[in-house]
C-alpha positions as CSV (number, residue, x, y, z in Angstrom):
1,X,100.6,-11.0,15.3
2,X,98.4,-14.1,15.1
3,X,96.6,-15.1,17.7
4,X,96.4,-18.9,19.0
5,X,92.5,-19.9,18.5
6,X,90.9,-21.5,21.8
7,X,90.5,-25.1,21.8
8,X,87.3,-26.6,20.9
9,X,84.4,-26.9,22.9
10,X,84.2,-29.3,25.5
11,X,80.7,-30.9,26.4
12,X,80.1,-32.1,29.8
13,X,77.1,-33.3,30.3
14,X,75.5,-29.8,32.0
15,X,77.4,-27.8,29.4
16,X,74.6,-26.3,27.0
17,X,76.4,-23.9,24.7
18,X,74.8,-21.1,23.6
19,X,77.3,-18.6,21.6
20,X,80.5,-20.4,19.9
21,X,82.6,-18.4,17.8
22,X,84.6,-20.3,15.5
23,X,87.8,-18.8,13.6
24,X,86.8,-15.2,13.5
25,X,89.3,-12.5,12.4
26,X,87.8,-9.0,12.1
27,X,89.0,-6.1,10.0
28,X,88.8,-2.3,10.0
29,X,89.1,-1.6,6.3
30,X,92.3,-3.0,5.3
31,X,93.1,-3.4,9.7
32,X,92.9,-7.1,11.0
33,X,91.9,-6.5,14.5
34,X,91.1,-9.8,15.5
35,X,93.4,-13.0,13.9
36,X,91.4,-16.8,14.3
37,X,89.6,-16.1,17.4
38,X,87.6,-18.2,19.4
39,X,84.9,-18.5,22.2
40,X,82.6,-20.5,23.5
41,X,79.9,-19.4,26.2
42,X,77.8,-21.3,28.1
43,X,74.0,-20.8,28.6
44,X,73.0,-19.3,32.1
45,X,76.2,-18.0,32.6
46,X,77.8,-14.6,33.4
47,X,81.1,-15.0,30.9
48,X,83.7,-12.1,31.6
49,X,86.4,-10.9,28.9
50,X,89.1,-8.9,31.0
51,X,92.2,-7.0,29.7
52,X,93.4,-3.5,29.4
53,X,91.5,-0.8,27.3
54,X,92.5,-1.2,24.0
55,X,93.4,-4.7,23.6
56,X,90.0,-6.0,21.5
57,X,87.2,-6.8,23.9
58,X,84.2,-4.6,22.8
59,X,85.5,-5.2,19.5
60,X,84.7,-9.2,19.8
61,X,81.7,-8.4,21.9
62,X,80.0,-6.7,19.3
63,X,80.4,-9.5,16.4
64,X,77.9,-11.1,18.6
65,X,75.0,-9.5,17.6
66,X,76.8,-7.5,14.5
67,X,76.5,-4.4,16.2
68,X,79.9,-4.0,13.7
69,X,77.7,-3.4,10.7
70,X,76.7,0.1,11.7
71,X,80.2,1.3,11.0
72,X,81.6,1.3,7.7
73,X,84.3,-0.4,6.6
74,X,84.3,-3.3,8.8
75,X,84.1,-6.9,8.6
76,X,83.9,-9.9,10.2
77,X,84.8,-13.7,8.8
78,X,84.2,-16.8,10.6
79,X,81.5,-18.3,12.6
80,X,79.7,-16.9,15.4
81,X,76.9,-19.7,16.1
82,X,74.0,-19.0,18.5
83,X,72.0,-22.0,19.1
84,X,73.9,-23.6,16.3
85,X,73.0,-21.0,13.3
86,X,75.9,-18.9,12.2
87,X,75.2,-14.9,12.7
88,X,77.5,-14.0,10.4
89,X,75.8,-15.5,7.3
90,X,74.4,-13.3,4.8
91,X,70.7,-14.9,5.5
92,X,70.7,-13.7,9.1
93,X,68.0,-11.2,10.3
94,X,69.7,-8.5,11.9
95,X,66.7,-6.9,13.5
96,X,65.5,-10.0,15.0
97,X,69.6,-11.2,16.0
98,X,69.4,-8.1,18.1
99,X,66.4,-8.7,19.8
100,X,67.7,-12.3,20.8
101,X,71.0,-10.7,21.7
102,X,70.9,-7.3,23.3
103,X,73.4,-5.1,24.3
104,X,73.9,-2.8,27.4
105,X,76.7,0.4,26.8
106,X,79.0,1.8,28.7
107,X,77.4,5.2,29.3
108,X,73.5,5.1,29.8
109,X,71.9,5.8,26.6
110,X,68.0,6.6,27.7
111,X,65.9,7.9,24.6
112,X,64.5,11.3,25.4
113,X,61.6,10.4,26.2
114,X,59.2,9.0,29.2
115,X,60.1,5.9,31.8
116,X,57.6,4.3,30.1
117,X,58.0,5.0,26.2
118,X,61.4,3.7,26.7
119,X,60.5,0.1,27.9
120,X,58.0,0.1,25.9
121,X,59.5,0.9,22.6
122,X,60.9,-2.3,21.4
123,X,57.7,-4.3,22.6
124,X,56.0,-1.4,20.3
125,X,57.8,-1.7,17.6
126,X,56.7,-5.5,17.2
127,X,53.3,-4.3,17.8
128,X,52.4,-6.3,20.9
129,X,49.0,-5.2,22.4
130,X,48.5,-2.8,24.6
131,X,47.6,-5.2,27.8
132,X,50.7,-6.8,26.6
133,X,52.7,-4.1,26.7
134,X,51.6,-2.6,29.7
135,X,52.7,-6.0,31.7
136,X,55.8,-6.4,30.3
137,X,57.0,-2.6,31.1
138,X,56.2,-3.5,34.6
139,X,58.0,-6.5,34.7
140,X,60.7,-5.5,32.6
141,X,61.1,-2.3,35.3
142,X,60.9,-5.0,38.0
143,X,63.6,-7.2,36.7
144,X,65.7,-4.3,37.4
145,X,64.9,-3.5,40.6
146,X,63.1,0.2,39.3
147,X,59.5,-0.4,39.7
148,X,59.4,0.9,43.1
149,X,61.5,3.4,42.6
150,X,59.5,4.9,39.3
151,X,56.2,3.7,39.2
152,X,54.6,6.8,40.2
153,X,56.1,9.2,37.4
154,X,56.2,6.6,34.5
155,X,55.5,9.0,32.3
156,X,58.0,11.6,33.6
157,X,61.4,11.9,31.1
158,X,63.7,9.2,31.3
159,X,66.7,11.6,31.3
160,X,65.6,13.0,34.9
161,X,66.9,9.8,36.6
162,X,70.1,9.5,38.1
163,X,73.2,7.8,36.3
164,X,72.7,4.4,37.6
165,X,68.8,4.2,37.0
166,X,69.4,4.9,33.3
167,X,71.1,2.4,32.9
168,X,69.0,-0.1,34.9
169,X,66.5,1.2,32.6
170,X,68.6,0.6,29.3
171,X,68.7,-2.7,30.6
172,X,65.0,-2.9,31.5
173,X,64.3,-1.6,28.0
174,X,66.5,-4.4,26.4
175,X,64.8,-7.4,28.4
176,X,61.7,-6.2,27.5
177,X,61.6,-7.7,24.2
178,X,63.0,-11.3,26.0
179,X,65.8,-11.6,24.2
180,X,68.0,-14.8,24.8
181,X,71.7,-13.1,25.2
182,X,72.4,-9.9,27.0
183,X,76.1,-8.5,25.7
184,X,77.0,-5.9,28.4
185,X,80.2,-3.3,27.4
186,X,81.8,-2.0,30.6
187,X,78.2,-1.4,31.9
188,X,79.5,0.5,35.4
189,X,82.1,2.1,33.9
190,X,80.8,5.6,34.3
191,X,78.7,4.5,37.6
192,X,79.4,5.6,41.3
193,X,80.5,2.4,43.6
194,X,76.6,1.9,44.9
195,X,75.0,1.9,41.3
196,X,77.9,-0.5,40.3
197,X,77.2,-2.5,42.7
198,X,73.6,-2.9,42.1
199,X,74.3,-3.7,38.2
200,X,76.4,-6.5,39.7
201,X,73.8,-8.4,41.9
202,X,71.3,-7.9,39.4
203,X,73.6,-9.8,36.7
204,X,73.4,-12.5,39.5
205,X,69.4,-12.5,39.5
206,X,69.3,-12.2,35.7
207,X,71.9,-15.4,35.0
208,X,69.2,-17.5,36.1
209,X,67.4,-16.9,32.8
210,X,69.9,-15.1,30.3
211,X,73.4,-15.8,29.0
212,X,75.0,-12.7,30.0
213,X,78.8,-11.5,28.6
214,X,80.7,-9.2,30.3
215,X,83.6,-6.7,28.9
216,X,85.3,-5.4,31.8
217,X,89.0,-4.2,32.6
218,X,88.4,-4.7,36.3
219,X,90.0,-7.5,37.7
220,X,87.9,-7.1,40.8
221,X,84.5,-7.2,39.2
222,X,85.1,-9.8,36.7
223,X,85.8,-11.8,39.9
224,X,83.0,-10.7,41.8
225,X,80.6,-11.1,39.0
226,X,81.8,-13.9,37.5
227,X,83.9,-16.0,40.7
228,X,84.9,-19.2,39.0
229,X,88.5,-18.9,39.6
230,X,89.5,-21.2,36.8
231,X,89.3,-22.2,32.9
232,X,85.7,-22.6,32.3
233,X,86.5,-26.8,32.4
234,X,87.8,-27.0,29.1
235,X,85.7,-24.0,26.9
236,X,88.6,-21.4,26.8
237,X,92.2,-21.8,27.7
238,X,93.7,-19.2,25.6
239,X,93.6,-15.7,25.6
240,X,92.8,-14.0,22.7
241,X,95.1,-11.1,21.0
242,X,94.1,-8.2,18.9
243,X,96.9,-6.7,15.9
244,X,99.2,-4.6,16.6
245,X,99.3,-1.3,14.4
246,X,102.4,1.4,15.5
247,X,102.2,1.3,19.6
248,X,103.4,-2.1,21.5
249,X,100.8,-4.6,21.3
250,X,98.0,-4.6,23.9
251,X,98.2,-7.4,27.1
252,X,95.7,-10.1,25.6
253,X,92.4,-10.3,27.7
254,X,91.5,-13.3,29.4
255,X,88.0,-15.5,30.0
256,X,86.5,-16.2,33.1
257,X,82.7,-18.0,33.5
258,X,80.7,-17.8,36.6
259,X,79.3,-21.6,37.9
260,X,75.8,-21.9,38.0
């Protein structure tokens, strides 16, 4: 099955574009998953793909910031342009791609070890001073409404926290390098209604300085956290389809953006 590629972009004149994939088909070994797919997503945004489980989301979510290239036997063609420069070229730096674009998982994925250590890790790793790093934990934790909540046991394990301030700390531990793109997979899917709702009006706060994408099989949310109740004016009509192997093809998920 081929899928019907989105029209192009349209520019207003308030439209600044900041992910535009361009033709991309996708393959699991000799398995085309995705057939001439496009997207484009607007900066500042909260941009939600709904559809069914199974029918290709996280799969086009992840050519975004090539989390794909951890598995083997995958591939991706096309163009995927962020800020104009096509991720999928062979002179792309992964490492720093997935600092500009992070990712937030369905299931909390702390690393075993403290509050801290785990903010602080990326910002670390690129061997920001110590003052540096210090301020950025704390803001990072702040962002994500969890200062309050931790600051006296910092140092305490990360996997003592409950299900939904894990993965506000995933979160904090991905803005803390100040990445440009946040890519979120389902991120309240294994969250009870309270901590859903609090990853929900922090997307709101955060849209104000990060272009945030959304895969989410709930109708609901994808209207709650992204309410524009129409084709993003012009950006993405079409829903995109994946292959079909032996089962009926999946529904095709749909695109909605939230206004500013």
């Amino acid at each position: 099955m081929q899928t019907e590629a989105a029209p192009r972009a349209v520019q207003d004149g308030d439209a600044e574009i900041k992910l535009d994939a361009r033709h991309v088909n996708f393959f699991y070994g000799d398995f085309q998953a995705l057939h001439d797919a496009a997207l484009s997503v607007r900066a500042r945004r909260i941009t939600a793909l709904i559809g069914p489980s199974g029918c290709g989301k996280t799969t086009f979510l992840r050519i975004f910031n090539r989390m794909h290239d951890l598995t083997p036997g995958t591939r991706a063609t096309g163009e995927v342009l962020l800020d104009g420069h096509n991720v999928l070229s062979s002179d792309t730096d992964v490492i720093r791609l997935r600092r500009q674009v992070g990712m937030l998982f369905q299931r909390p994925n702390p690393f075993p070890k403290s509050i801290f250590d785990n903010v602080a890790y990326g910002p670390h790793m690129l061997g920001w001073s110590k003052a540096r790093i210090n301020q950025v934990v704390e803001e990072s934790l702040k962002d994500t409404g969890l200062w309050d909540e931790v600051k006296t046991r910092l140092h305490r394990s990360a996997l003592n926290l409950s299900g939904g301030q894990q993965q506000r700390l995933c979160l904090a531990r991905a803005l803390a390098v100040e990445p440009q793109v946040i890519l979120m997979d389902e991120p309240a899917s294994a969250l009870d209604p309270i901590a859903t709702l609090r990853i929900e009006e922090l997307m709101q706060d955060l849209k104000q300085r990060y272009t945030i994408v959304i895969v989410t099989h709930n109708m609901q949310q994808a209207a709650r956290v992204s309410p524009e109740g129409q084709p993003d004016r012009g950006l993405h009509h079409r829903p995109l389809r994946v292959e079909a192997a032996s089962w009926p093809p999946p529904a095709p998920f749909s695109i909605r953006s939230s206004p500013s």
